[in-house]
C-alpha positions in Angstrom: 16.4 11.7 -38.0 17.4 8.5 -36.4 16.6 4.8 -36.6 16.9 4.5 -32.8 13.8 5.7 -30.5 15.0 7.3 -27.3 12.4 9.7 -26.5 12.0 13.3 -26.3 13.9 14.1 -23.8 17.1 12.5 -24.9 16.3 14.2 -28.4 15.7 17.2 -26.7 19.1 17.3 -24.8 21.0 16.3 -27.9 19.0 19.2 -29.7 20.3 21.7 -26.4 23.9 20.6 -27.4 23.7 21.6 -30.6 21.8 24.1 -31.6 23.6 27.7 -32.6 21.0 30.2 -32.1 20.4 32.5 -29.0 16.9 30.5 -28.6 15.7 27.6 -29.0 11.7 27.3 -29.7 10.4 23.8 -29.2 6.5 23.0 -30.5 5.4 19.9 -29.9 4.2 18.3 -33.5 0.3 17.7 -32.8 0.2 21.6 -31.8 -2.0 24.3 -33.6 -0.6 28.1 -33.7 -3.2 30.3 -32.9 -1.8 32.8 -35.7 1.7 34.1 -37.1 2.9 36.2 -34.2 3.2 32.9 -31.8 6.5 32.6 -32.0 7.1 36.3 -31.9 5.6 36.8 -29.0 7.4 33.8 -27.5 10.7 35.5 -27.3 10.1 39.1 -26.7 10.7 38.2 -23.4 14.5 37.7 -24.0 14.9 41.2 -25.0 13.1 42.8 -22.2 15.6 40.8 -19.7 18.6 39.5 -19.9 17.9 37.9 -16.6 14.9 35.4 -18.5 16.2 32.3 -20.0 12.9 30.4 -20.1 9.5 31.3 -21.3 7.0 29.2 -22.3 3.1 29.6 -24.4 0.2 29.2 -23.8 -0.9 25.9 -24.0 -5.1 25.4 -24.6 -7.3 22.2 -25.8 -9.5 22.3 -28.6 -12.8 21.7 -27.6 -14.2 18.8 -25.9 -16.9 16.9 -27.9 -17.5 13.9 -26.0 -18.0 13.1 -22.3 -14.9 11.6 -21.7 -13.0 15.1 -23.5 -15.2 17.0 -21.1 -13.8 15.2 -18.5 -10.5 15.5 -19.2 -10.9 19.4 -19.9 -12.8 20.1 -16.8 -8.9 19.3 -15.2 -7.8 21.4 -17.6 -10.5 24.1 -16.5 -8.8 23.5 -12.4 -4.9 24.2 -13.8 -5.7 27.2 -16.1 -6.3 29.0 -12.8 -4.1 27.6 -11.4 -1.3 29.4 -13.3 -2.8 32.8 -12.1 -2.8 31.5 -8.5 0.9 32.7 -8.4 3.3 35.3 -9.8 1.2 35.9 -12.9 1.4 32.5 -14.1 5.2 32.7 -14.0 5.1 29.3 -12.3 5.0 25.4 -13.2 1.6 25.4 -14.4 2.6 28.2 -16.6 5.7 26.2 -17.8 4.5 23.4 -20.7 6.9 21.7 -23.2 4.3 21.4 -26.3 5.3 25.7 -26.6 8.7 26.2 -25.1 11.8 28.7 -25.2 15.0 28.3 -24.1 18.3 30.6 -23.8 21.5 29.0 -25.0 23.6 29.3 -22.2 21.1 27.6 -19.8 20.1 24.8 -22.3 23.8 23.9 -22.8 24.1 23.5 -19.1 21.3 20.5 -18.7 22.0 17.5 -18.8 18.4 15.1 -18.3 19.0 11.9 -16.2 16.3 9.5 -16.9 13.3 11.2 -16.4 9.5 10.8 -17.7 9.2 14.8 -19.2 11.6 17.5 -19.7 9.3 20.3 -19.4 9.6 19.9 -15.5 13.1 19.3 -15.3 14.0 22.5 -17.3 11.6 24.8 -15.3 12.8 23.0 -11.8 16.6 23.7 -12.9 15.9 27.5 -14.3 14.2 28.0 -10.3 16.9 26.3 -8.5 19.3 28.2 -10.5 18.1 31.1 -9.3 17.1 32.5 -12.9 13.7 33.8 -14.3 11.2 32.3 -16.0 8.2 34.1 -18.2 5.0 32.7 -19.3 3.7 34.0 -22.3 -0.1 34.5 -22.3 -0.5 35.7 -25.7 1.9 32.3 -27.2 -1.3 30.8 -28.1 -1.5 26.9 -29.3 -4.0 23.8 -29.1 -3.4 20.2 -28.9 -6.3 17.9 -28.1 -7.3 16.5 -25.5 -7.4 12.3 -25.1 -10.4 10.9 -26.0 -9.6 7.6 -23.9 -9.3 6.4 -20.5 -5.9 4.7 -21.9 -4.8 7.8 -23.1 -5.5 10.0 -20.4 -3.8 7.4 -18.3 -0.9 7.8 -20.0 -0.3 11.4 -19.9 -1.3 11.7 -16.1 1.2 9.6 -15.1 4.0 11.4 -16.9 2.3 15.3 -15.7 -0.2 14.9 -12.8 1.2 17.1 -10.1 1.5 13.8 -7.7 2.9 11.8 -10.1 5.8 14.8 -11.1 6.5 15.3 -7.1 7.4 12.0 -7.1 9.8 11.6 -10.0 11.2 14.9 -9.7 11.8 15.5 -5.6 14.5 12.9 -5.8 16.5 16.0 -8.1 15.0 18.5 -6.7 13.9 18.1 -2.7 10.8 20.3 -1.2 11.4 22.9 -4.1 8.6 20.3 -6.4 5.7 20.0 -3.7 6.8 24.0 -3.1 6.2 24.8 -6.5 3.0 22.8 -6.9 1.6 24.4 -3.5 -1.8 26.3 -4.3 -4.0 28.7 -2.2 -6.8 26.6 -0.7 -9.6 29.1 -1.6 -9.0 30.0 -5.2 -7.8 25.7 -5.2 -11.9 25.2 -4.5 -13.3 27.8 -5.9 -11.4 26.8 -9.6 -13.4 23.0 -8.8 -16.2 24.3 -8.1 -16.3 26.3 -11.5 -15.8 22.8 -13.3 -18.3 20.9 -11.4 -21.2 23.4 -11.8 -19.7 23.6 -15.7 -19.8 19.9 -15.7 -20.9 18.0 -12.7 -20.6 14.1 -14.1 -17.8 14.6 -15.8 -16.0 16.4 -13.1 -17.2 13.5 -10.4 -16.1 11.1 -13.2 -12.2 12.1 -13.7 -11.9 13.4 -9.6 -12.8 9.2 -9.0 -10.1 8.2 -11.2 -7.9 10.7 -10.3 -8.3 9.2 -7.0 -7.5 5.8 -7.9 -4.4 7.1 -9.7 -2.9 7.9 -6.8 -1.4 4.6 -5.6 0.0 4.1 -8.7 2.4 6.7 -9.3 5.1 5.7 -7.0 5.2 2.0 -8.9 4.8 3.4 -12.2 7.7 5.8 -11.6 9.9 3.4 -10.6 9.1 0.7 -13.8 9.8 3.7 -16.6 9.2 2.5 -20.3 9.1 4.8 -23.2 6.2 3.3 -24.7 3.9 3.5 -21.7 3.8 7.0 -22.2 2.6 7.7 -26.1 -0.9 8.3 -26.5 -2.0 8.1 -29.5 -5.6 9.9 -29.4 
């Protein structure tokens, strides 16, 4: 509790700094458990391994009802297999900060310059380290999906894979573009599922998507907090 807005992240590292616990299990607020055993199943890792110090849920929309939502979840429909493209989905489209756990020892040792999300920082760090990360199929949670052009906006330039290469290669060199790398094939193939699935709507968000591209350098560079709350 604090009259001061600073973001997540810098609530987030504060939060790394003090908590007492072996783990620490972040859900993002506007998230729906799929049942009881979520969190559970989120750290079970940590006692299979001593080597895993991150491990994070599985992340799903609700779903789309409109043709904008479709849109947006036919993206969604392209980096769900994407997380199976590599090691099991023990990658950084398996690694998303609404469902998140974190060893002690490693989250003391962040420290977040000023970035845009901290999902990618931690999962970058935990790689470069040279220590393991698990995702967690069965950590099932929702959140919805933006029902705005605004919205959508807003989140892509904070998560798109273009958009985190650019603010995170600075930190972390080729290691970002390495990790966001995907087999060509399977690449297609998971577009083609979401165009024959939904054909405008996948034209629709590819043409913005498109657009988007120019921007990310210049938005990177002029952060603002507020830019990046979407309230859908």
């Amino acid at each position: 509790e604090d009259r001061t807005q600073k973001g997540k992240v810098k609530r987030v590292e504060q939060m790394f700094q003090s908590f007492e616990g072996d783990v620490l299990v972040l859900l993002d607020a506007d998230l729906k458990l799929e049942n009881n055993v979520v969190i559970e199943n989120l750290i079970k890792p940590f006692h299979s391994s001593s080597e895993i110090v991150l491990t994070a849920g599985n992340t799903r929309p609700f779903k789309p009802t409109t043709f904008f939502e479709r849109a947006v979840y036919s993206t969604f429909m392209v980096f769900d297999e994407s997380r199976k493209f590599k090691n099991n989905g023990n990658n950084i489209f398996g690694c998303n900060g609404g469902c998140l756990a974190i060893d002690k020892t490693f989250a003391r040792s962040l420290r977040f310059p000023n970035i845009i999300n901290e999902d990618d920082y931690i999962y970058f760090s935990c790689v470069k380290a040279g220590l393991n990360f698990k995702h967690v199929p069965n950590a099932i949670v929702y959140y919805k999906l933006p029902n705005n052009l605004r919205d959508y906006l807003k989140q892509s330039f904070r998560s798109n894979p273009d958009a985190v290469i650019q603010n995170f290669s600075h930190y972390f060199g080729d290691l970002v573009a390495q990790e966001y790398s995907r087999p060509i094939v399977p690449y297609i193939v998971a577009i083609l599922k979401s165009f024959f699935r939904y054909p405008l709507e996948t034209i629709y968000i590819s043409v913005i998507a498109l657009l988007s591209k120019t921007f990310y350098p210049i938005i990177s560079k002029r952060f603002k907090l507020s830019w990046y709350t979407a309230a859908s």
